[in-house]
C-alpha positions as CSV (number, residue, x, y, z in Angstrom):
1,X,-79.3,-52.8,-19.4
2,X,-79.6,-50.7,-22.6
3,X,-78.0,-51.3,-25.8
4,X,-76.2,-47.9,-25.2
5,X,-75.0,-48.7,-21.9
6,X,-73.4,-52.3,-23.2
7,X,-71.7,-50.5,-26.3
8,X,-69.9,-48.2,-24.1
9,X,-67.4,-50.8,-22.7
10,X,-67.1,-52.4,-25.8
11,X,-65.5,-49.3,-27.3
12,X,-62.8,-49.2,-23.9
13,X,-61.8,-52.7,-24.4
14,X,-62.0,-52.8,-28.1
15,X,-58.2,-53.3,-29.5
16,X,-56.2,-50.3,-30.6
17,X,-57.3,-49.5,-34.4
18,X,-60.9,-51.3,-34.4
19,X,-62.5,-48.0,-33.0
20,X,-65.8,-47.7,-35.4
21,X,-65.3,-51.4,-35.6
22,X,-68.8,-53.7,-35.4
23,X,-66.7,-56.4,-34.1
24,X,-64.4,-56.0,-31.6
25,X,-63.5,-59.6,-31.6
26,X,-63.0,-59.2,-35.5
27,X,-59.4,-60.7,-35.5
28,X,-59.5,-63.2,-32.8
29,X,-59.1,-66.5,-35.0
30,X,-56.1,-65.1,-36.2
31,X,-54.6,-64.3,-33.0
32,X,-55.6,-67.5,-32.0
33,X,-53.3,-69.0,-35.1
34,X,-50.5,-66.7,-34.1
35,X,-50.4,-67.8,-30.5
36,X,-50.8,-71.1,-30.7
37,X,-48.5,-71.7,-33.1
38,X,-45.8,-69.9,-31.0
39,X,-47.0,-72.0,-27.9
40,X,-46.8,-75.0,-30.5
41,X,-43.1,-74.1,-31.6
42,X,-42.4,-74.1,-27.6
43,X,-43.9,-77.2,-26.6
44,X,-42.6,-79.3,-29.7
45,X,-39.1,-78.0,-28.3
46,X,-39.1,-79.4,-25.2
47,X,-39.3,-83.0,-26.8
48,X,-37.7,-82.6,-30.0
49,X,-34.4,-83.0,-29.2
50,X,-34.8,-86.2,-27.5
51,X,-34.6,-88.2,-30.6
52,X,-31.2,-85.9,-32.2
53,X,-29.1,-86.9,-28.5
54,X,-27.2,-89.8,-30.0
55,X,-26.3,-87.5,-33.0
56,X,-25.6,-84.3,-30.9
57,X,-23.3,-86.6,-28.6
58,X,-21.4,-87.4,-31.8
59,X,-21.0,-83.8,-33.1
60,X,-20.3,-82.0,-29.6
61,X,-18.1,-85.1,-28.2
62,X,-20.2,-84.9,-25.4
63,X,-21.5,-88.0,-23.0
64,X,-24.7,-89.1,-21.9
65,X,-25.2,-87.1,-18.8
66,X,-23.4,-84.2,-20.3
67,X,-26.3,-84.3,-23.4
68,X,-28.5,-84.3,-21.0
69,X,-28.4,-80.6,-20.0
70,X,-29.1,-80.0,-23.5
71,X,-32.9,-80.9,-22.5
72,X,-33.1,-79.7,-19.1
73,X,-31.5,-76.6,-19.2
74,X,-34.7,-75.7,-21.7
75,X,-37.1,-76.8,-18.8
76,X,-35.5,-75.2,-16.0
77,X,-35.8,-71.7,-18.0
78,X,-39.3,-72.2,-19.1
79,X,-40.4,-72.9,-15.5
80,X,-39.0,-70.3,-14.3
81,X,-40.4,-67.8,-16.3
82,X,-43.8,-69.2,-16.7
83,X,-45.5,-67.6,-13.5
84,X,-44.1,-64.4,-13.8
85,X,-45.0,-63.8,-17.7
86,X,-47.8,-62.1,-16.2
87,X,-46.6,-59.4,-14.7
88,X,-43.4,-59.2,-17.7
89,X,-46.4,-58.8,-20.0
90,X,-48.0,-55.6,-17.8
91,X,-44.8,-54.3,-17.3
92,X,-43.6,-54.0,-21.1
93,X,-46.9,-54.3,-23.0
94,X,-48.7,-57.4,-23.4
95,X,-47.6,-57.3,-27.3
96,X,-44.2,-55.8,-26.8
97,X,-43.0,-58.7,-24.2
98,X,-45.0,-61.8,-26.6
99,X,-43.4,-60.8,-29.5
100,X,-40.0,-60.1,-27.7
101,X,-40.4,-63.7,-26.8
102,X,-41.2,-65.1,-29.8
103,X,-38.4,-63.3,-31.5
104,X,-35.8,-64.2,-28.5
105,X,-36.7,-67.5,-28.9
106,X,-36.4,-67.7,-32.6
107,X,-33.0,-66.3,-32.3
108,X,-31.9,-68.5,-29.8
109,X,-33.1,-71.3,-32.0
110,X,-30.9,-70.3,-35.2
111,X,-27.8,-70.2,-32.8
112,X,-29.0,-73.6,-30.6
113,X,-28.1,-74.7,-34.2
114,X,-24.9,-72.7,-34.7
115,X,-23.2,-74.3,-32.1
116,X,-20.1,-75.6,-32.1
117,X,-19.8,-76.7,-28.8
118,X,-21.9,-78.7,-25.7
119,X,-22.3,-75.7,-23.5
120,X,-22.3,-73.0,-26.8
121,X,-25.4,-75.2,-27.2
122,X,-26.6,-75.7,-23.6
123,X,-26.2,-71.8,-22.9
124,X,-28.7,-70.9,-25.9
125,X,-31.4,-73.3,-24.9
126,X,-31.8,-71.7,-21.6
127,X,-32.0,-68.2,-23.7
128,X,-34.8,-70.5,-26.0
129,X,-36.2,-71.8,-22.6
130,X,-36.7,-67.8,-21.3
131,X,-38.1,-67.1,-24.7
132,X,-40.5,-70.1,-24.6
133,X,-41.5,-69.7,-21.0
134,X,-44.0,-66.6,-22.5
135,X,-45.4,-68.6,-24.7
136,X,-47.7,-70.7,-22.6
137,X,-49.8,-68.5,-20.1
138,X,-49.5,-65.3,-22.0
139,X,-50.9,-66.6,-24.8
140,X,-53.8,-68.2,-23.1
141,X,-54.3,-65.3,-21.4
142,X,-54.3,-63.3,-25.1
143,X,-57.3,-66.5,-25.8
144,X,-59.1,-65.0,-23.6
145,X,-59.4,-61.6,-24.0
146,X,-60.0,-61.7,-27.8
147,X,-63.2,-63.4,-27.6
148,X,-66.4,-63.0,-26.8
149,X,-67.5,-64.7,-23.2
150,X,-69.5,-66.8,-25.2
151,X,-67.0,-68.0,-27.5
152,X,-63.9,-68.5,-24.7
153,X,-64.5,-72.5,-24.7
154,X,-63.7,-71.9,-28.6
155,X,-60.1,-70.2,-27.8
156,X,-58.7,-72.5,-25.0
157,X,-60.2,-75.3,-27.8
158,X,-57.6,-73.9,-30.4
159,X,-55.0,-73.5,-27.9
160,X,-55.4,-77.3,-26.4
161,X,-55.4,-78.5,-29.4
162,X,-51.7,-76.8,-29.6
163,X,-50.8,-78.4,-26.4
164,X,-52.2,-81.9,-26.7
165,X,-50.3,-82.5,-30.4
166,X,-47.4,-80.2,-30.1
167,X,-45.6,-83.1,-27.4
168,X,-46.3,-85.5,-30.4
169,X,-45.5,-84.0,-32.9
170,X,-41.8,-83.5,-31.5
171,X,-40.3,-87.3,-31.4
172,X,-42.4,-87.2,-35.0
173,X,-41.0,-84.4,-36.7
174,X,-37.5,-84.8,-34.8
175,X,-37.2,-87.9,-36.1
176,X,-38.0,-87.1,-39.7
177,X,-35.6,-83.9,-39.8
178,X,-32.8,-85.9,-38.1
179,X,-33.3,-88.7,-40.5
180,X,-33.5,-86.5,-43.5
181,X,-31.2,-83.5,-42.6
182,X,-29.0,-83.1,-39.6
183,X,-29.7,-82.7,-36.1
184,X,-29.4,-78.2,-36.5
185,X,-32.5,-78.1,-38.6
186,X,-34.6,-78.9,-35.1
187,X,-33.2,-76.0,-34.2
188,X,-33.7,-73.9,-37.8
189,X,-36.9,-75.0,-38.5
190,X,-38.2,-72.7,-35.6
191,X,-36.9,-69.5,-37.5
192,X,-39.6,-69.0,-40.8
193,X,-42.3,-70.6,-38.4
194,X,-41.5,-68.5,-35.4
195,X,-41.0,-65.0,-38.0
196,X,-44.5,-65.7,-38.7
197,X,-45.7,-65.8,-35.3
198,X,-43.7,-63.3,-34.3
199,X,-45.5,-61.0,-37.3
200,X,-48.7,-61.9,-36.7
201,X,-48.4,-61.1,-32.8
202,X,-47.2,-57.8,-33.6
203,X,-49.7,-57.1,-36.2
204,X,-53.0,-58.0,-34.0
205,X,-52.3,-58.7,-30.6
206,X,-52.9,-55.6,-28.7
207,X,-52.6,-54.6,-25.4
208,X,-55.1,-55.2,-22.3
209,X,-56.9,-51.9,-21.7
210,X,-56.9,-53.5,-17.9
211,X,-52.9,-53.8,-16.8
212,X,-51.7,-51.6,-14.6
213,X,-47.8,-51.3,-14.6
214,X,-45.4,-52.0,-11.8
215,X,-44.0,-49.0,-10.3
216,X,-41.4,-51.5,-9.2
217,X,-39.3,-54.5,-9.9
218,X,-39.7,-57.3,-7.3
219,X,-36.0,-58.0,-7.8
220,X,-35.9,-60.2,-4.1
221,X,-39.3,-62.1,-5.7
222,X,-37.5,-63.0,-9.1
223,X,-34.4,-64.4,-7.7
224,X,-36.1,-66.2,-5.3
225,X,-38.7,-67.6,-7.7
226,X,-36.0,-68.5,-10.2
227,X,-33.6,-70.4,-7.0
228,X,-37.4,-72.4,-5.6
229,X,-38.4,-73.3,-9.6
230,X,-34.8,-74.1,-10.8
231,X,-33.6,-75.9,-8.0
232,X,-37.3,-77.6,-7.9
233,X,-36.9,-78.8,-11.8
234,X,-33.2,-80.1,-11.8
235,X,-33.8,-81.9,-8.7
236,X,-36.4,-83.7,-11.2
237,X,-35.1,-83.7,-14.3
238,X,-31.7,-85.0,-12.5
239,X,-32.8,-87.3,-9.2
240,X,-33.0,-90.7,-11.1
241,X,-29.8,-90.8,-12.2
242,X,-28.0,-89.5,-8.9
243,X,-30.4,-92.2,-6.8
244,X,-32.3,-89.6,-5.3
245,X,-31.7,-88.9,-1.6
246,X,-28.4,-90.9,-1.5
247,X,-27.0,-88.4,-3.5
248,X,-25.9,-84.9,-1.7
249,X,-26.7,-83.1,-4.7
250,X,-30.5,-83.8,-5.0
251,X,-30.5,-83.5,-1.0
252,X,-29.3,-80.1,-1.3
253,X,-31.1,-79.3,-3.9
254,X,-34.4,-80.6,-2.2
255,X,-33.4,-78.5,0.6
256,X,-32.6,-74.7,-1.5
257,X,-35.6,-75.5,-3.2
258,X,-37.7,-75.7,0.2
259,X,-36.4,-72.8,1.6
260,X,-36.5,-70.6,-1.2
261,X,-40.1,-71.4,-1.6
262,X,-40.8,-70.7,2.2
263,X,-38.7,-67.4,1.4
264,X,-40.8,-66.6,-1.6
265,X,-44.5,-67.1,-0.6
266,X,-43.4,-64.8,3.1
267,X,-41.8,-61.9,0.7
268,X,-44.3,-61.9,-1.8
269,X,-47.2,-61.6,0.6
270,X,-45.6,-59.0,2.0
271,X,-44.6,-56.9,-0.7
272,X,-47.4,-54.0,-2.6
273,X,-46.2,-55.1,-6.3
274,X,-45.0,-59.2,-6.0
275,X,-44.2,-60.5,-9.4
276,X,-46.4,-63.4,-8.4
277,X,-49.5,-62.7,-6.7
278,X,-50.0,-65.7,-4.7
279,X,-53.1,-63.9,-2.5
280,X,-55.2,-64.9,-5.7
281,X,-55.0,-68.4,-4.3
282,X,-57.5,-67.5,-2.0
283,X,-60.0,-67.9,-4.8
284,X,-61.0,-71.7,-3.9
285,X,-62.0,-72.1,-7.5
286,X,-58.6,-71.0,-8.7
287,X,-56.8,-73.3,-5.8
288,X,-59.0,-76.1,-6.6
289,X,-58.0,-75.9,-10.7
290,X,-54.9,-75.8,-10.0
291,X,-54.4,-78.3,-7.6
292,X,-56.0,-80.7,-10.1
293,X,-54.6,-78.9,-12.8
294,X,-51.0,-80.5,-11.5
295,X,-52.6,-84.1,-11.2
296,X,-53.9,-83.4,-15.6
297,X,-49.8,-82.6,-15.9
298,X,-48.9,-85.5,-14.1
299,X,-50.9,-87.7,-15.5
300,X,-50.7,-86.5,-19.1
301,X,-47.2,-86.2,-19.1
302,X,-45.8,-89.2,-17.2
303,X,-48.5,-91.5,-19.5
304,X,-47.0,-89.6,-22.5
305,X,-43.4,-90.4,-21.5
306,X,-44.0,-94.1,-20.7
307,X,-45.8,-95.0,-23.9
308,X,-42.5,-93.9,-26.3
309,X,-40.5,-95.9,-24.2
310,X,-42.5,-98.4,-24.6
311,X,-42.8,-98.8,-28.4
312,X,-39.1,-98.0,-28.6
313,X,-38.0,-100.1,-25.9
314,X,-39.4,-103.1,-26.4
315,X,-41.2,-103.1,-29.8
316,X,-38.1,-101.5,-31.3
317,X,-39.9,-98.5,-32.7
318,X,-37.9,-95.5,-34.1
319,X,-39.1,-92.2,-32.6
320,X,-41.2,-91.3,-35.4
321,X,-42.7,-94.8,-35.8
322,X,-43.7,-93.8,-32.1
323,X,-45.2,-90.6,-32.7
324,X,-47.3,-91.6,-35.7
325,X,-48.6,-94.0,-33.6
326,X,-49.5,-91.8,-31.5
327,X,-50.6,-89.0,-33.3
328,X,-54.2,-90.3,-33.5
329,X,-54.9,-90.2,-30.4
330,X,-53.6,-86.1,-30.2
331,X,-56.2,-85.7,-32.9
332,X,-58.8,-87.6,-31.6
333,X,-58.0,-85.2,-28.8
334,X,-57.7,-81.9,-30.8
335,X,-61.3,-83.0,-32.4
336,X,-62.8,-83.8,-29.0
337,X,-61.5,-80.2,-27.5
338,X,-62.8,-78.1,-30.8
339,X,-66.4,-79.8,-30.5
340,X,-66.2,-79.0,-26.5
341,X,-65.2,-75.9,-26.6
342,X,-68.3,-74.6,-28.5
343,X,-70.7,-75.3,-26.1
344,X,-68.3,-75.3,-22.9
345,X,-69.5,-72.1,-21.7
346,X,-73.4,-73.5,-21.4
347,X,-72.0,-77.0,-19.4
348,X,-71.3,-77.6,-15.9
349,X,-67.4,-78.7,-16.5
350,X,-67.8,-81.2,-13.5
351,X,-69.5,-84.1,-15.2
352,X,-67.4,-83.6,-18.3
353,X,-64.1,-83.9,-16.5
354,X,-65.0,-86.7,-14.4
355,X,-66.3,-88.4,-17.6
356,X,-62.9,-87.5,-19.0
357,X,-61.4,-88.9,-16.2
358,X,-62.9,-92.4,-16.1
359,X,-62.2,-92.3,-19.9
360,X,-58.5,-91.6,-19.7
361,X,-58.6,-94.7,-16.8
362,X,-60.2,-97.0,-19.2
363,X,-57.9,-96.5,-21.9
364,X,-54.9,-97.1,-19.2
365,X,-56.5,-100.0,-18.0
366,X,-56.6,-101.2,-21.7
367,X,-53.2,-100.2,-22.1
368,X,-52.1,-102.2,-19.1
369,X,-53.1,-105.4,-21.0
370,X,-50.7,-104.9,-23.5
371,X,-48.3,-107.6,-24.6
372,X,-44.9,-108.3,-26.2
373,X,-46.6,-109.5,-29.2
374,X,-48.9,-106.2,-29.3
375,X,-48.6,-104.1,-32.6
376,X,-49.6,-100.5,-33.8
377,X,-53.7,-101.7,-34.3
378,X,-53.9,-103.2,-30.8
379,X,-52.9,-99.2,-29.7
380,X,-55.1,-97.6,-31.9
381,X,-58.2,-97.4,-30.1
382,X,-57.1,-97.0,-26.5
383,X,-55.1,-94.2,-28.1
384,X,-58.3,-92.6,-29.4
385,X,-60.5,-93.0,-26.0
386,X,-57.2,-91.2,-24.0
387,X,-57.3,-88.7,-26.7
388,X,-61.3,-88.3,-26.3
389,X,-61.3,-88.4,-22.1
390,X,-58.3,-85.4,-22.0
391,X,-60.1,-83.7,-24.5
392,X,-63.1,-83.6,-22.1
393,X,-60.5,-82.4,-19.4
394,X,-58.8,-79.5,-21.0
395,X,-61.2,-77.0,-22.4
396,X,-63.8,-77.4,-19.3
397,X,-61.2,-77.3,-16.6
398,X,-59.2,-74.4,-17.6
399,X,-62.4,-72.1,-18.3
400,X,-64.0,-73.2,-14.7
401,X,-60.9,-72.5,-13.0
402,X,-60.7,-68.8,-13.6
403,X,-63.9,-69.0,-13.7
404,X,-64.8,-65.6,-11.7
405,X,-61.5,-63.8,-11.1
406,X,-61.0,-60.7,-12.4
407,X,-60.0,-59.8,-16.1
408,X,-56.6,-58.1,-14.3
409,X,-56.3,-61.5,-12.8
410,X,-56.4,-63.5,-15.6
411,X,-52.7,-63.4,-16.8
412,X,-52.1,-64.5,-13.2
413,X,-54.0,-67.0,-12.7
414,X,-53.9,-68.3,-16.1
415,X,-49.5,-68.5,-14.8
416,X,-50.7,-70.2,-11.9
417,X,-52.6,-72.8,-13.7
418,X,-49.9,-73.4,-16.4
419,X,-47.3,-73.5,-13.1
420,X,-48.9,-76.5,-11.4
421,X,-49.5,-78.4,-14.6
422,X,-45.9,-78.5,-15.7
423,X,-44.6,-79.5,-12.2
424,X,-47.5,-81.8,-12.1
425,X,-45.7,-83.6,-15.4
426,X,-42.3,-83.1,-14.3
427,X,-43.1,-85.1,-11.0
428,X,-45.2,-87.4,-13.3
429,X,-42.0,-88.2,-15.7
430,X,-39.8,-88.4,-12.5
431,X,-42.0,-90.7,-10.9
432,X,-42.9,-92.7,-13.6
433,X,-38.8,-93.2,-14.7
434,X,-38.2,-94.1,-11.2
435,X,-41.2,-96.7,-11.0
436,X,-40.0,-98.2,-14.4
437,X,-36.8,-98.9,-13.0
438,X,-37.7,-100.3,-9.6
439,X,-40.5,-102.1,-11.1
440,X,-38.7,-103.4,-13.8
441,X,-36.1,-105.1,-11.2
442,X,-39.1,-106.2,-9.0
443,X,-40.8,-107.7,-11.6
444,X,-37.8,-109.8,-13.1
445,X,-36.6,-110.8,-9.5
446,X,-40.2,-112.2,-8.9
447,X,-40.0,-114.2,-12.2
448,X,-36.4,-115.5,-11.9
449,X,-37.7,-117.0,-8.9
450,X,-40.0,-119.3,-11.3
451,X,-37.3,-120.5,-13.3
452,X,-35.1,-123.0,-11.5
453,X,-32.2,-124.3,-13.0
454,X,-33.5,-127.6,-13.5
455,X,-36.9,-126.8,-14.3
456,X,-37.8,-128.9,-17.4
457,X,-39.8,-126.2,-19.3
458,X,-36.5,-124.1,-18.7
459,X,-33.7,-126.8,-19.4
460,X,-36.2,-127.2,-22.9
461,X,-35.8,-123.6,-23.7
462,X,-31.8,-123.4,-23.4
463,X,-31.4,-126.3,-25.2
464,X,-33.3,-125.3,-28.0
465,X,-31.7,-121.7,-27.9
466,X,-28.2,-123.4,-27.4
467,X,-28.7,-125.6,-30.4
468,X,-30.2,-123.0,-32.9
469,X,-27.0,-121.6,-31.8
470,X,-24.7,-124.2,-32.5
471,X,-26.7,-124.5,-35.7
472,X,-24.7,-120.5,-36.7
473,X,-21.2,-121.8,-35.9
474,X,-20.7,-121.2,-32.3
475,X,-18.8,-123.5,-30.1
476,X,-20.6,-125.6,-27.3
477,X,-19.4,-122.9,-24.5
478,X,-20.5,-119.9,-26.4
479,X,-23.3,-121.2,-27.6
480,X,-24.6,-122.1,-24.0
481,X,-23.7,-118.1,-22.9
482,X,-25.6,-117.1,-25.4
483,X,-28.6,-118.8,-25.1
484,X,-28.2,-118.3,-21.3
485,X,-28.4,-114.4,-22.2
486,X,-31.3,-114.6,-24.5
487,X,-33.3,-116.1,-21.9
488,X,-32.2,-113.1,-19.5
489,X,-33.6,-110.8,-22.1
490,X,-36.4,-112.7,-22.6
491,X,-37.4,-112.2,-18.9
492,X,-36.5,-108.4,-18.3
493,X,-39.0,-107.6,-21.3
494,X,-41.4,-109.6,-20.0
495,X,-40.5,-107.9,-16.6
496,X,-41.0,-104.7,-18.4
497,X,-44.0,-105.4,-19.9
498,X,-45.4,-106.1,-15.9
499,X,-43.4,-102.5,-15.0
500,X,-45.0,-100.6,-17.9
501,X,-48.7,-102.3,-17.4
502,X,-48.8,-101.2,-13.6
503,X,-47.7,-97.5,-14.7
504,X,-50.6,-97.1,-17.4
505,X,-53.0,-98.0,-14.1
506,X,-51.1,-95.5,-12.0
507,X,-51.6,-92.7,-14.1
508,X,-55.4,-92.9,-14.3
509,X,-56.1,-93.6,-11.1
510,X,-54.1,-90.5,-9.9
511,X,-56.3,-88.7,-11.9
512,X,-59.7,-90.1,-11.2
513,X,-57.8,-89.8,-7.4
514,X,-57.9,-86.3,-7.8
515,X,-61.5,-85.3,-9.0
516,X,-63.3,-85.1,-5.5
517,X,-60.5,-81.7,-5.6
518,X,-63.4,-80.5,-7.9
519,X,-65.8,-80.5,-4.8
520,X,-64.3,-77.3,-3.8
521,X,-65.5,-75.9,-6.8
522,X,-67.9,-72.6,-6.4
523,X,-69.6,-73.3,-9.8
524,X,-68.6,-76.1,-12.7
525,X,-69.5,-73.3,-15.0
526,X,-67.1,-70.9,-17.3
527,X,-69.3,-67.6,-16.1
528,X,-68.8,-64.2,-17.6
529,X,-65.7,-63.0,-15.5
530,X,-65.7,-60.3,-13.3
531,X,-64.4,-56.8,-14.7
532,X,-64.5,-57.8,-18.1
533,X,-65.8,-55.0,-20.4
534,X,-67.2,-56.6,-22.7
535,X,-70.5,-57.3,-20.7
């Protein structure tokens, strides 16, 4: 092809105002900054509350499970919207609808922390959520069109990077602000950031030359999307505490959610203009990505949630003790994903994502050895390798997986993918909480069994327990109770200690479970996509 037939295209798909331009991609590490740190200020929100409950159940007068609502009335919004940002972002303007969201959100922020009241509150973090929800496939999306085919690795780097550290910095910088300041300022702290973003967005994101708007609005495919997802998610968020199936709430919500999806996939097939286009699932590289891009989410995020409780639980870490603990291992991954992502595009992803895999099972198995007496430099480097094996994951899976769909098909695909990985880690926390419990009760049953009441190693024990008791002024009878219930708590965090070791081996062999998925794969590679105007 001649250089005058290549320049040609360049010039169509060149962003509005870089006409003349040498590079077209001139601006594309800044809109990686500006999208990333919106997807950042989204992510961190999802777990940033966690650690401001006790204080926002103080302020609001509110209980436990009402608090709770606070959290997933966020996810449930951000679900919902996620696989239909695609065609929200052809229908208003791909610039237009990610800066509307950025700015929706960073509204919604300064009045989450206005409220006055539990349900002033809950109401604006489902407004935050529908902001948010944007954030994640639209701007990966946006990665990928502002740079060069040869560079793309380097744009899903910047953006991994994002969502591998922005889950840890939350409980980190939650804790800090709440410590400091007062639980609002989570909220508050979104506003200059999010301004930023907001600017920068406007200022050079630009539309794709490539979407088509809707004629129409798939109102019957939005309502039913938004019943399957939200019934989907609180039946998740919510089915440990209800008990699961012996509770007629999560049974019906299990069934609306089955229906509605059964309703959804038959209208949306059918329709000209579906708000999600689930025919691009007959791509077997897209359907194979995704599939294993919901065992990455479960995985990831049910490892992520059981390590916190952990440290907190029975090492009596603060949140942000937890998170700097932590944090290295986000680095570590952030570091592995930048290096990756340079050279992603020349690699078969295949090999590096199975060698992610086994990684990330390694470090679980080395978690899973883990002890009461285990401190902060006994995490350190297990926290490194699982930082290093998903940083081998991320970059490589998420290029292969659209590997060969259309540039118009991006956005959607791109939706599709960030879909399946955040079910994948809601069913992964909702497992894993479930697991802790029933574990945590099998565990201490099975050891209770080994302690008779005359056993002379346990009779030793009370009595030293009841005397170092009696020793602080406490009568013979309390004394006795006492040392009775330290010995109880003795054994359930020993119990937990069994619970938590068999769910760090869970979670990596669900994911090294999943790689022959990657069979299915067409090509391992990230190839020059189809349509794109730039080649």
């Amino acid at each position: 092809m001649s250089r005058a037939a290549t320049l040609t295209p360049r010039a169509v798909a060149a962003p509005a105002g870089a006409a003349g331009a040498d590079d077209p991609y001139r601006n594309r590490y800044l809109i990686a900054i500006a999208v990333t740190l919106a997807a950042v200020l989204e992510l961190v929100d999802t777990s940033i509350v966690n650690v401001a409950i006790p204080h926002m159940m103080g302020t609001l007068g509110a209980t436990l499970d009402e608090i709770a609502w606070v959290s997933t009335s966020y996810i449930i919004a951000n679900v919902i919207v996620i696989p239909m940002s695609s065609w929200m972002a052809a229908y208003f303007g791909r610039r237009r609808y990610l800066t509307g969201s950025v700015l929706l959100f960073v509204a919604a922020s300064f009045f989450c922390g206005a409220a006055t009241t539990l349900w002033g509150l809950v109401a604006w973090r489902v407004v935050q959520g529908l902001g948010g929800g944007a954030l994640l496939s639209t701007a990966q999306t946006t990665l990928f069109e502002s740079f060069p085919p040869h560079e793309r690795g380097v744009g899903q780097a910047i953006f991994g990077v994002g969502v591998m550290v922005g889950p840890t910095l939350g409980p980190t910088l939650g804790g800090a602000i709440v410590d400091r300041y007062a639980w609002p300022w989570i909220f508050y702290i979104n506003v200059p950031l999010g301004l930023g973003a907001a600017w920068m967005v406007w200022s050079y994101v630009r539309d794709a030359a490539h979407h088509v708007k809707a004629r129409t609005v798939d109102a019957a495919g939005i309502a039913l999307l938004a019943l399957a997802i939200g019934s989907l998610q609180w039946m998740l968020e919510r089915g440990e505490r209800y008990d699961w199936f012996e509770s007629r709430l999560v049974l019906a919500l299990a069934l609306v959610s089955a229906a509605s999806f059964a309703l959804l996939v038959w209208h949306e097939l059918r329709v000209e203009e579906p708000v999600i286009n689930l025919r691009i699932l007959r791509s077997r590289q897209l359907a194979a990505g995704v599939t294993f891009g919901a065992f990455v989410g479960l995985a990831l995020y049910g490892s992520v949630f059981v390590l916190p409780v952990f440290l907190q639980q029975l090492h009596g870490f603060t949140a942000q003790q937890a998170g700097m603990v932590i944090l290295p291992g986000a680095l570590a991954s952030a570091f592995t994903m930048a290096t990756i992502g340079r050279v992603s595009a020349r690699l078969d992803a295949r090999p590096l994502i199975a060698t992610g895999a086994l990684l990330f099972l390694a470090a679980m198995w080395q978690l899973s050895r883990l002890s009461l007496d285990a401190g902060p430099d006994d995490l350190f480097w297990p926290l490194i390798l699982r930082g290093v094996g998903l940083g081998l994951v991320f970059v490589p899976l998420t290029g292969a997986t659209v590997a060969g769909l259309p540039m118009q098909q991006i956005g959607q695909g791109t939706g599709m993918y960030n879909l399946f990985r955040q079910l994948g880690g809601s069913v992964g926390i909702a497992l894993m909480t479930t697991l802790l419990s029933h574990l945590s009760k099998a565990r201490k049953a099975q050891l209770a069994e080994h302690l008779g009441a005359w056993d002379p190693a346990v009779l030793e024990r009370v009595g030293g327990l009841t005397r170092g008791m009696l020793a602080r002024g406490a009568d013979p009878v309390m004394a006795k109770a006492r040392a009775l219930a330290i010995l109880d708590h003795q054994v359930a965090a020993q119990a937990s200690v069994l619970a938590f070791s068999r769910l760090y081996l869970i979670s990596g062999l669900l994911l090294v479970g999943a790689l022959p998925v990657l069979l299915l794969w067409r090509t391992g590679r990230a190839i020059p996509l189809k349509g794109d105007l730039s080649h």
